[in-house]
BAMI-563801 format. One record per residue: residue in three letters; z, y, x of N, C-alpha, C in turn. Coordinates in steps of 0.001 Angstrom, whole numbers, plus 500000, padded with zeros to 6 digits. Each point is the difference from the previous one (the first is absolute). Layout:
# residues N
AlaZYXZYXZYX;...
This chain:
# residues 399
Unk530794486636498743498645500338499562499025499712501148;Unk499399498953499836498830499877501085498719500068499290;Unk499062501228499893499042500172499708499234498993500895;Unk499558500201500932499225498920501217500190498476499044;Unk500863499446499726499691498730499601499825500161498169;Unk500062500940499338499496499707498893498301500319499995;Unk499515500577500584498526500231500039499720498763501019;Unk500188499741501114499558498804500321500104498710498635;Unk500648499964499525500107499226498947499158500205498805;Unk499641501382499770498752500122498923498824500141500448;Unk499897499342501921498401499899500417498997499422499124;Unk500563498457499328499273499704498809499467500653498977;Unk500779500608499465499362500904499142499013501025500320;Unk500544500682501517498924501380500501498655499005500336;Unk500122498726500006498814499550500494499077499850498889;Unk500735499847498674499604499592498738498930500913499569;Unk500757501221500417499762501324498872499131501083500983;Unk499856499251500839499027500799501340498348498991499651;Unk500338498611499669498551499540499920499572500290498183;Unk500834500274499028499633500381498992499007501033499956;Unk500998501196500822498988501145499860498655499842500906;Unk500128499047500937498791499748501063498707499855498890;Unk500280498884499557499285499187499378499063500899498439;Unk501068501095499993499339500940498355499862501225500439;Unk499594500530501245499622501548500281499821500768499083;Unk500338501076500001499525501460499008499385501461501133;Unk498958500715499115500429500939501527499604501514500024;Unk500305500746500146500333501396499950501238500139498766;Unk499446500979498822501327500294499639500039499327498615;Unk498972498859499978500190499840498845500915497753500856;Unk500396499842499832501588499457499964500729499407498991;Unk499254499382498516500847500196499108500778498446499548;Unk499374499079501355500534498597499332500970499825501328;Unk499807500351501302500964499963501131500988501351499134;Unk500100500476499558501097501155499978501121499101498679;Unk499403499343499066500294499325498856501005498774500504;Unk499478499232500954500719499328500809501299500241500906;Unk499685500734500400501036500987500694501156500629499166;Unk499646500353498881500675500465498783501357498911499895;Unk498712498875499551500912498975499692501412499445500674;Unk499556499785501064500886499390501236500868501143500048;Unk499884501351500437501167500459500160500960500356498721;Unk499599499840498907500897499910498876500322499094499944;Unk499758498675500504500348498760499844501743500502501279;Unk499386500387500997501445500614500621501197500701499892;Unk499147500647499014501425500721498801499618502021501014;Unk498711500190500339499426500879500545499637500706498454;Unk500571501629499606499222500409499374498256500505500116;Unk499313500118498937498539499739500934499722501444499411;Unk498714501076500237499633500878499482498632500081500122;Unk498811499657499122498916499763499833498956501032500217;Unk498973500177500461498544500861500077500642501295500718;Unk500491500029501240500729500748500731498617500366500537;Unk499341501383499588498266500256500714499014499245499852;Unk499919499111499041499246498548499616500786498787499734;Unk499208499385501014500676498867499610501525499924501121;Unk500132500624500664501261500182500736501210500033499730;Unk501472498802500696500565499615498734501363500531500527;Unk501157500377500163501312499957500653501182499188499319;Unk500519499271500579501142499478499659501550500279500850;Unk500666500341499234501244500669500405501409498702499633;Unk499953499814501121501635499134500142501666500813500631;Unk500788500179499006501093501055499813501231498935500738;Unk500536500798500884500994499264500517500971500158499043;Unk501419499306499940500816499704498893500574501986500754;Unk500449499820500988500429500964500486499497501544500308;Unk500315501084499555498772501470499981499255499840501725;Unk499522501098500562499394500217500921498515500441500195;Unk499770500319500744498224500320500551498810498967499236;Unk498900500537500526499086499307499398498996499686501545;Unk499651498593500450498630499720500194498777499531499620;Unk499028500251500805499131499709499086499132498609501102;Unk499331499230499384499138499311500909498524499337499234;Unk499293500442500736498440500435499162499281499349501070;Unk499241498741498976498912499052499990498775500644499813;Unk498522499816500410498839499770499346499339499310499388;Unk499340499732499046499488499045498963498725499570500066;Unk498833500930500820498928499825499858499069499091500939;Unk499447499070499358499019499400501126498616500432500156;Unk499224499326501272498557500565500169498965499276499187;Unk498843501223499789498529499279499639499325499461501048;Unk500461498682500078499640499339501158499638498654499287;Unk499187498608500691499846498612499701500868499560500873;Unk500910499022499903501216499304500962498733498941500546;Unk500372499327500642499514499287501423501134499152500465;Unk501317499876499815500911499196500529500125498489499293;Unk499607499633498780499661498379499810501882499504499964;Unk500853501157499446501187499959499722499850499065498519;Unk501351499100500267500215499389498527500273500832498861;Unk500296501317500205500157501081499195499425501419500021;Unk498642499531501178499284501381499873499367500881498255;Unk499587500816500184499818501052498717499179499404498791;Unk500260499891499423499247499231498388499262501054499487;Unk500243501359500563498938501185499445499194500271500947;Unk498545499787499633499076500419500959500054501526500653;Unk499284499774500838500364501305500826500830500642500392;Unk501184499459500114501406500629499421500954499308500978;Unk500799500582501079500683499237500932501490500978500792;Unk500872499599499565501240500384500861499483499922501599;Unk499873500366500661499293500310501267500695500917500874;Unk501229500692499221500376501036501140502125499254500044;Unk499836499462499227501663499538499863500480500577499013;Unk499458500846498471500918500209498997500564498908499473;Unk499468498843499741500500499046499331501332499604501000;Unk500269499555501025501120500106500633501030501144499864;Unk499543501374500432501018501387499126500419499479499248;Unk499634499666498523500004499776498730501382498682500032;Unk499667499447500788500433498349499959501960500659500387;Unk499354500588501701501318500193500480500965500797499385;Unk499671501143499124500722501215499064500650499285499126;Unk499409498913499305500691499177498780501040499404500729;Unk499791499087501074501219499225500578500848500860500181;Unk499806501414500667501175500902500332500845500394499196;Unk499025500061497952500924500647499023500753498834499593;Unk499503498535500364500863498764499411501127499878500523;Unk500130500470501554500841499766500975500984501246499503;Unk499462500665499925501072501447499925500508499411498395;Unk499764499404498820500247499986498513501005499275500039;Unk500465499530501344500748498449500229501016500649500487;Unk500453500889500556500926500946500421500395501219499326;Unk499363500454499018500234500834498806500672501041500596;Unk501141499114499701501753500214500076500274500965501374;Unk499662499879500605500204500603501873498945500920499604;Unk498964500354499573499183501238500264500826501557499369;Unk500384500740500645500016500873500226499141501653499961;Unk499413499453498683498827501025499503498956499111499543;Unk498832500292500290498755499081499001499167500152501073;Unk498945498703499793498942499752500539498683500337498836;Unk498711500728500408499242500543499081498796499104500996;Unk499505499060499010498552499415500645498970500832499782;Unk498893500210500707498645500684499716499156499268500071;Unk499049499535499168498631498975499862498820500813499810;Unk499322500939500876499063500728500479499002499118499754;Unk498829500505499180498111499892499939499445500996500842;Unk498578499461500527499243500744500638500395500293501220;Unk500631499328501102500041500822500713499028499899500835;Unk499184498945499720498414499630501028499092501381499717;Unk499982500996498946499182500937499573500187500928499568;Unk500850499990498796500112501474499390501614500997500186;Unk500616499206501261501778500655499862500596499945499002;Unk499906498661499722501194499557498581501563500927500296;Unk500096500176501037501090500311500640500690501355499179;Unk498642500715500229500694501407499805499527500153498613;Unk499477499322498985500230499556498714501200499521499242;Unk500390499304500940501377499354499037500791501189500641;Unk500088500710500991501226501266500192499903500994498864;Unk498632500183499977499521501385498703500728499250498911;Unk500445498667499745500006499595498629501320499658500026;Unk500750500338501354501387500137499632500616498116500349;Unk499803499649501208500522498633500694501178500433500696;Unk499778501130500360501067500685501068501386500217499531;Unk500179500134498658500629500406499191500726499487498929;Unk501031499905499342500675499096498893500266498950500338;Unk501209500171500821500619500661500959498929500245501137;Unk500354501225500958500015500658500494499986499476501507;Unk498631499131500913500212499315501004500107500948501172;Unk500650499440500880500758500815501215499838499071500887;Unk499016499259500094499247499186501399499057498966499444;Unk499133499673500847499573499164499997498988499133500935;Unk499897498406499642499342499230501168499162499188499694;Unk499037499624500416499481498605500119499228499745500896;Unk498484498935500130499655498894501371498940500120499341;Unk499315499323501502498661499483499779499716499014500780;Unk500072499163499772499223498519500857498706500175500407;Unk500064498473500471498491500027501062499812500155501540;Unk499051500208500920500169500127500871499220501447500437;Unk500357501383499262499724500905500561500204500329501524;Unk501407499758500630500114500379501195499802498810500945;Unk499826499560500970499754498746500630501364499947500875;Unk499997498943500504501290499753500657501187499257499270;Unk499768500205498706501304499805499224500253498360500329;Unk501066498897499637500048498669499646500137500227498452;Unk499543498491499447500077500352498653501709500045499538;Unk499978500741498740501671500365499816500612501128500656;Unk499495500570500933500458501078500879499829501081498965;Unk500670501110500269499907501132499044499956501850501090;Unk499034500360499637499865501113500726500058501679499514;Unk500916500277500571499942502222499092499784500130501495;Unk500107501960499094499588500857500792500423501188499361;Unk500271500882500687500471501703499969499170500789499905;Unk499531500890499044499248500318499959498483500046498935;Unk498555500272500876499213499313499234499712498790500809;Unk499644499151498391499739498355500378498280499638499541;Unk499621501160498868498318499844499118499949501343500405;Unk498307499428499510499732501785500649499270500572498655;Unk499902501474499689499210500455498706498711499695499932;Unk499695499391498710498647499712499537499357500988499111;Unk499078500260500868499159501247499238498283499732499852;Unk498913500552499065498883499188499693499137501202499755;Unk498620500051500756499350500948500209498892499201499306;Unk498717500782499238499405499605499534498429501241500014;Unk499170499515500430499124501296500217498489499612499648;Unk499061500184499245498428499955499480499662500933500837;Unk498561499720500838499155501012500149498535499604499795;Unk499583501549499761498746499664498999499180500847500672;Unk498644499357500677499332501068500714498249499657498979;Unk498970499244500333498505500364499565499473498872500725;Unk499912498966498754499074499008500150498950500012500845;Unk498862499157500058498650499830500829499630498425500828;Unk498854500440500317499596499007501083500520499074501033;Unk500494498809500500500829500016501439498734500663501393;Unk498707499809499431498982500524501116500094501514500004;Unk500686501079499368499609500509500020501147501018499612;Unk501184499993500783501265500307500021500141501427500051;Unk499096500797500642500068501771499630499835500487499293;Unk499662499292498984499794500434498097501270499347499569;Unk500770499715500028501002498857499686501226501051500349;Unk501099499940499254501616500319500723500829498553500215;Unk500023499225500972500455498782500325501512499945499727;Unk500889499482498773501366499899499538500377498943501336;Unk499270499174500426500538498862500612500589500100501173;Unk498721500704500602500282500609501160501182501099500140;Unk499985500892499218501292500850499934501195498972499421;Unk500197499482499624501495499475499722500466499584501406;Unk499167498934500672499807499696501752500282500694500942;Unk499782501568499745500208500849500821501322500712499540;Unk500088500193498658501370500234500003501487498908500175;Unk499547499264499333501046498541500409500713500087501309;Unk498781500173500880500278500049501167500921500952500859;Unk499703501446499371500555500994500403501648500374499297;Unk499931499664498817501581499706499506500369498659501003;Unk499419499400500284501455498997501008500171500789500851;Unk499030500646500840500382500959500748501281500963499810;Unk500320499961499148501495501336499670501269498744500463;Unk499594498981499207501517499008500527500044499832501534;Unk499099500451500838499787499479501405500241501470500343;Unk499474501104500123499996501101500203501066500872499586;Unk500620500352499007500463501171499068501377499356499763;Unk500239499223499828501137499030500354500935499560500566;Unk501278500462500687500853499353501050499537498899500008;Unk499990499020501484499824498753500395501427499344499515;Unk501322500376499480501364499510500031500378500338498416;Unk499102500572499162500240499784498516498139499121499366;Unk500970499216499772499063498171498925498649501069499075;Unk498674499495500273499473500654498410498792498932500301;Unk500043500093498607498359498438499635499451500711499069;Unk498961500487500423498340499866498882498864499277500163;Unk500312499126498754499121498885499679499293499937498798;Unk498277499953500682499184499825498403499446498718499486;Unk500945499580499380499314498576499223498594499567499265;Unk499276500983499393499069500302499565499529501375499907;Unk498075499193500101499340501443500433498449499065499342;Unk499778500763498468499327499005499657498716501386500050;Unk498935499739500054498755500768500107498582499170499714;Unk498800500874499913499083499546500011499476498685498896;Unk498630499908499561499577498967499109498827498729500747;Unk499604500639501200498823499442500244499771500513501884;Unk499111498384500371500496500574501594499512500950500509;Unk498780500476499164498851501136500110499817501432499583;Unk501450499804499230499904501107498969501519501100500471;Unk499890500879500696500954500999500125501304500250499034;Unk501245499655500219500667499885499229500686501432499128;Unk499550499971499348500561501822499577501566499941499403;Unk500363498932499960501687500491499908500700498813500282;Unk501062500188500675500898499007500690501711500594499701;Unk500517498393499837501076500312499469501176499236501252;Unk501066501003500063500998499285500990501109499559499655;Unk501022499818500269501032499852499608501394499283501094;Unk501068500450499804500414499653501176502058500370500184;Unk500494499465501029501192500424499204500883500298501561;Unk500516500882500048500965500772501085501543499569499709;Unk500596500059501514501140499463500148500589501035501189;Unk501271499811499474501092501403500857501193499612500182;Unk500802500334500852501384499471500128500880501515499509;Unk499218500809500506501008501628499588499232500943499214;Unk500582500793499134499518500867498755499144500939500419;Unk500279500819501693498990500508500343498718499513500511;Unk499733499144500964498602499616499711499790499312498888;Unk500695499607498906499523499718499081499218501222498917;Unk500245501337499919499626500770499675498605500839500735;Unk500113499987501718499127500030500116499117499248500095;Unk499735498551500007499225499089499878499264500833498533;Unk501272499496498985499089500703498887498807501181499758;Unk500566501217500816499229501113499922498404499301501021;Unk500393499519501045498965500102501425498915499168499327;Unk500312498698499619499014498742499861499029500371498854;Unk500366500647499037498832500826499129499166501205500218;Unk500751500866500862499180501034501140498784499292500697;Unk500344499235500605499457499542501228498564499450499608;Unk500585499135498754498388499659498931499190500733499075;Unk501067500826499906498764501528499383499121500756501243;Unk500953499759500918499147500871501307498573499175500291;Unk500442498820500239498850498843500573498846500384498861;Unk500368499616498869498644499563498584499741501537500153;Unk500431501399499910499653501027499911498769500425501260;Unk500337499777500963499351499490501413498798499599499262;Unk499550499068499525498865498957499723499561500234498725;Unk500402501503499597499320500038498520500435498980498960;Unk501087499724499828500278499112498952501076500674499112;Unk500148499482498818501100500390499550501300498999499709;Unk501202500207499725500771498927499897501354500654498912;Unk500435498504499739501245500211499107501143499290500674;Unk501248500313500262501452499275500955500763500294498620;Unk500538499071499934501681499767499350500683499288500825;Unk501231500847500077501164499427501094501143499758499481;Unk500779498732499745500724499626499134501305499556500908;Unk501191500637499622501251499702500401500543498712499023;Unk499879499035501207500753498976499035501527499444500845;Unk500274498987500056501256499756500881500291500924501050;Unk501239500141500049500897500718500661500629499236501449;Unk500173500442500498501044499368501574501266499511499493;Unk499833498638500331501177499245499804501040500143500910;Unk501495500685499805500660500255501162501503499460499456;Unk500413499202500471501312499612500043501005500498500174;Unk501317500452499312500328500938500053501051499414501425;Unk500779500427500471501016499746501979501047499874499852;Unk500617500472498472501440499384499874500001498386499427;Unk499200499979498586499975499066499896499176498776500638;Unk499045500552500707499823499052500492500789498969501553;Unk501040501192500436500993499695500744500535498769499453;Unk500442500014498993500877499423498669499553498740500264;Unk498550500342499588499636498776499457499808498974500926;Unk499475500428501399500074499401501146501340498961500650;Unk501034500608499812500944499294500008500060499046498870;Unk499918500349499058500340499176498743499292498331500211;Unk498407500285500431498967498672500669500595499703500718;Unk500706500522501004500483499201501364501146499186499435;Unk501230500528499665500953499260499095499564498950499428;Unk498634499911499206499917498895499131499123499159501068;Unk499106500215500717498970499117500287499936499423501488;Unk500853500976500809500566499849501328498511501180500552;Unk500611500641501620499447500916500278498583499730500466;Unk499726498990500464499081499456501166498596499685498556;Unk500933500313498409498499499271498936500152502073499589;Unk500475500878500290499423500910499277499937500982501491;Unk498386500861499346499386500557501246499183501180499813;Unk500465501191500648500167501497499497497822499860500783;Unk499411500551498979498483500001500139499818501575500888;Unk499312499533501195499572501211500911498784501073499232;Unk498855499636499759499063500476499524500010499759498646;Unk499365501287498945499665499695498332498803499680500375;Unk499708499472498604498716499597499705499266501129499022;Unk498698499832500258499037501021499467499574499588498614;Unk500538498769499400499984499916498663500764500990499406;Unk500000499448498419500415501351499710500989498817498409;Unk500531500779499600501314499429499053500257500897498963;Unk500163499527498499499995500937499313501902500419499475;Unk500431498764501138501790500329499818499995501560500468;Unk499318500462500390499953501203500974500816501167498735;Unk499309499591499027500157501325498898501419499416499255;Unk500974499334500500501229499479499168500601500997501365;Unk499548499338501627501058500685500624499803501119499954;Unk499371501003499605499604501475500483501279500636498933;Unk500573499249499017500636500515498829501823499277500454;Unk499450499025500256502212499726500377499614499189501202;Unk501263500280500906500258499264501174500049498298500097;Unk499188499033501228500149498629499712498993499625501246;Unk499555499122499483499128499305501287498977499047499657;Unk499156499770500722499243499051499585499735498639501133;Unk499954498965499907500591499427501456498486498820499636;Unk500091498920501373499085499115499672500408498532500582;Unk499609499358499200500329498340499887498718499145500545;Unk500140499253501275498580499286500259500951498752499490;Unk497890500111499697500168498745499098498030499071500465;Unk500097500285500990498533499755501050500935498324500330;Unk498903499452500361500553498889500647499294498673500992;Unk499418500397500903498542498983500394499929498880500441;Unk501574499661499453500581498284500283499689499453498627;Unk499666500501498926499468499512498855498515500763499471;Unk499224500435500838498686500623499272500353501184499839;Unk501007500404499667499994501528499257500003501251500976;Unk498617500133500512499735500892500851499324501338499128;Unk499006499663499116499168501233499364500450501122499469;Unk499476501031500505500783501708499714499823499940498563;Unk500518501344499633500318500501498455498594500182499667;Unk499560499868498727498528500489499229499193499046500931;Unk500538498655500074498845498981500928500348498917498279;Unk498890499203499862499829499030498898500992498573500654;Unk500573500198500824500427498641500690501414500959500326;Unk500372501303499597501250500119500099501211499153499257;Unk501012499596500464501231498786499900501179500643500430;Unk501206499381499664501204500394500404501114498889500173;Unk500480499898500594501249499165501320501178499884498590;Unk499614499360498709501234499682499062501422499999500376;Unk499904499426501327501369499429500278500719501038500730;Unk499823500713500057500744501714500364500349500712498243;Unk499209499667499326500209501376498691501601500186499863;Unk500524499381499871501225499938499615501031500893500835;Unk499528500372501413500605500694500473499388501373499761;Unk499217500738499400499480501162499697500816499724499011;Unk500740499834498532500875500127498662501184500152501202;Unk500813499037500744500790500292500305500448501403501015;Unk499008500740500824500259500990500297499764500907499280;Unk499435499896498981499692501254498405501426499889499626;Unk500369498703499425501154499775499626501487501011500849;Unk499828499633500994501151500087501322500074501457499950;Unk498899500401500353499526501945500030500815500458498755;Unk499221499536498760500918501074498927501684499601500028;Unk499897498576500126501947499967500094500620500728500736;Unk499771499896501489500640500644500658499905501835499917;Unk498515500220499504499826501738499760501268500462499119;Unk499654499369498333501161500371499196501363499781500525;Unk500435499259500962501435499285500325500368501656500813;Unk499085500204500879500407501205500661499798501157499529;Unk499210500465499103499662501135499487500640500288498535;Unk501056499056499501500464500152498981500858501154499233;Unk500096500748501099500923501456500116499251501191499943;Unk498850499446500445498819501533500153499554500336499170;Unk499841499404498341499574500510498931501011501003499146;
C-alpha cells in the first residue's frame, strides 16, 4: 500500500477539481452548486454522501471493509466577497466572488484524499467520515453542522485537516507545519453606536461631539491590551470601522464602531470581554454621551490536541522526510473556525505552504492576487490520506 504514490498520481485530478471550484466561487453558507459537485465526485468514489448537514454542509462517509474507529477530516467550502485581480486562465466567472483564502484547494485536496483512501477500501480498518463545511469566512458553519449532527453516525473519535498558503513565513513550498497546542487564536466582534447632540462645527459647546469621543475612547481601550494585559499572553483589538458624521461642519451626533478582538486563552478572553465595553461606557459617559456595546463571542481557540498531534508529527516525517515537516514556534492571531470541531474530539489542525516567489505566488490570504503553488496539492490528500490510515491501523482496538 503506498498511499504517497497514489495521490501523487491523482495530482491531475486535485489540479482539475481545485481550478473548477476556483473558477465558480460560492460564499458564506449558501454553497449550493460547490456542495452539488462535491456530492457528485465522492459518490462517484463509492463515498456514502449525507446532504444539508446545517445547510448546505455535506459529509461523506467511506466504511472500511473491516470494523474499527471513526476519523473525521473536514474541509471548508466558502469563498470571499472579493474582485480577483490574478488574470488566471481560470480566475472567478462570478463577479465579486473569489476563492482568496485557499478553500478551493481544501476542497480539491479532501477529494483526492477520499479517492486515495476508496482505492484501498479493503485495508481500512474503520471508516473515514469527510466534512464539507460552509461559512467558515463568517457565520461558524462549523458549529452548525456539529448542532446538526456531523460528529455523529458513526460516532467520530478524531479529527484533522490543513490550510495552505503562506500564513507562517519561512516555510519552502510543500513543507508542512503543526504545532501543540494553540495554533488560531479566538475571534470575537465588538460592536458599539454612540449617540451624543448634533450642532454647529463653530460652535462645539452646544454640540455633544460622537467623533471626538469614539477618538478618545478607541484610544483608551488599546490602552488595556498595553496596560491590563501580561506582556507574554497575545491580545489584538482592532477597529475596522468607525463611520460618523454627515458634513465637515456639522457635529456628528452619532458614530458607529465596530471592531473585532483576538485571544489566545479563555481568560483574557473573558476579560477582554467584560473590560473593552466598560472602558467605552466610562469614556462616552465622561462626555455626556450615550452609547449601545454588543459583544459577541464568536470563534473559539484553536488548540491541537498533544497526543495526536505527536502522532501525527511522526506520521509527516515518515511520509515526507524530516527536514519538509516543521513543528511552528508562534500561533497566529487569525482565527479558524476548525476550532469548534476540535473543542468536541481530539485531532489537529496542521499547515501546508503553498507560497512560492519563484513563480509570483507571493500575495497573502483575502489579497485579489491571492494564488497557490498547484504542484504541492497532492501532497496535502496524501498526508490526510496517510493520517487517517495509519490513525485507524493503530487505534483499531480502542473502540
Amino acid at each position: 500500500m503506498e498511499i504517497k504514490k497514489i495521490c501523487c498520481d491523482l495530482q491531475e485530478n486535485i489540479v482539475r477539481w481545485r481550478r473548477h471550484f476556483h473558477r465558480y466561487p460560492e460564499t458564506g453558507a449558501e454553497v449550493p452548486e460547490t456542495a452539488g459537485f462535491l456530492a457528485h465526485a465522492l459518490t462517484e468514489a463509492g463515498l456514502i454522501v449525507n446532504h444539508n448537514m446545517g445547510g448546505h454542509g455535506l459529509t461523506a462517509l467511506l466504511e472500511g471493509v473491516q470494523p474499527g474507529p471513526c476519523l473525521a477530516i473536514r474541509s471548508d467550502m466558502d469563498a470571499l466577497n472579493l474582485e480577483e485581480e490574478t488574470s488566471l486562465p481560470f480566475a472567478s466567472e462570478i463577479p465579486g466572488r473569489m476563492h482568496a483564502c485557499g478553500h478551493d484547494a481544501h476542497m480539491a485536496i479532501a477529494l483526492g484524499a477520499a479517492s486515495a483512501l476508496s482505492q484501498i477500501r479493503k485495508q481500512l480498518k474503520g471508516s473515514v467520515k469527510f466534512i464539507f463545511q460552509p461559512a467558515e469566512e463568517s457565520f461558524g458553519g462549523a458549529q452548525k453542522m456539529i448542532e446538526a449532527g456531523a460528529l455523529e453516525q458513526p460516532k467520530v473519535d478524531a479529527i484533522t485537516g490543513l490550510h495552505v498558503g503562506g500564513i507562517w513565513e519561512g516555510f519552502r513550498p510543500g513543507t508542512v507545519g503543526y504545532r501543540f497546542g494553540p495554533m488560531f487564536a479566538s475571534r470575537d466582534h465588538v460592536e458599539i453606536t454612540i449617540t451624543g447632540k448634533g450642532g454647529h462645527g463653530a460652535m462645539p459647546h452646544q454640540g455633544i461631539d460622537t467623533i471626538t469621543t469614539a477618538c478618545q475612547a478607541v484610544c483608551t481601550a488599546q490602552s488595556i491590551i498595553s496596560q491590563e494585559i501580561s506582556p507574554q499572553e497575545p491580545a489584538v483589538l482592532t477597529f475596522g470601522i468607525i463611520q460618523g458624521g454627515t458634513y465637515y461642519n456639522i457635529i456628528a451626533e452619532k458614530t458607529y464602531l465596530e471592531g473585532t478582538v483576538r485571544t489566545l486563552g479563555e481568560k483574557t478572553r473573558n476579560f477582554l470581554a467584560e473590560r473593552i465595553p466598560q472602558v467605552f461606557e466610562d469614556v462616552t459617559r465622561s462626555r455626556r454621551a450615550d452609547i449601545y456595546t454588543r459583544y459577541t463571542y464568536s470563534y473559539p481557540v484553536l488548540v491541537n490536541d498533544p497526543g495526536f498531534t505527536e502522532f501525527f508529527s511522526h506520521t509527516a516525517k515518515n511520509l515526507l522526510g524530516s527536514e519538509n515537516v516543521i513543528q511552528i514556534e508562534e500561533p497566529t492571531m487569525g482565527s479558524e473556525d476548525m476550532a469548534y470541531f476540535l473543542k468536541e474530539v481530539p485531532g489537529t489542525f496542521f499547515f501546508l505552504s503553498t507560497r512560492n516567489p519563484e513563480k509570483g505566488i507571493i500575495y497573502p490570504h483575502h489579497n485579489p492576487r491571492f494564488d497557490v503553488d498547484e504542484d504541492v496539492l497532492w501532497i496535502g490528500s496524501a498526508l490526510l490520506a496517510q493520517t487517517a490510515w495509519s490513525w485507524l491501523e493503530n487505534n483499531r482496538e480502542g473502540r
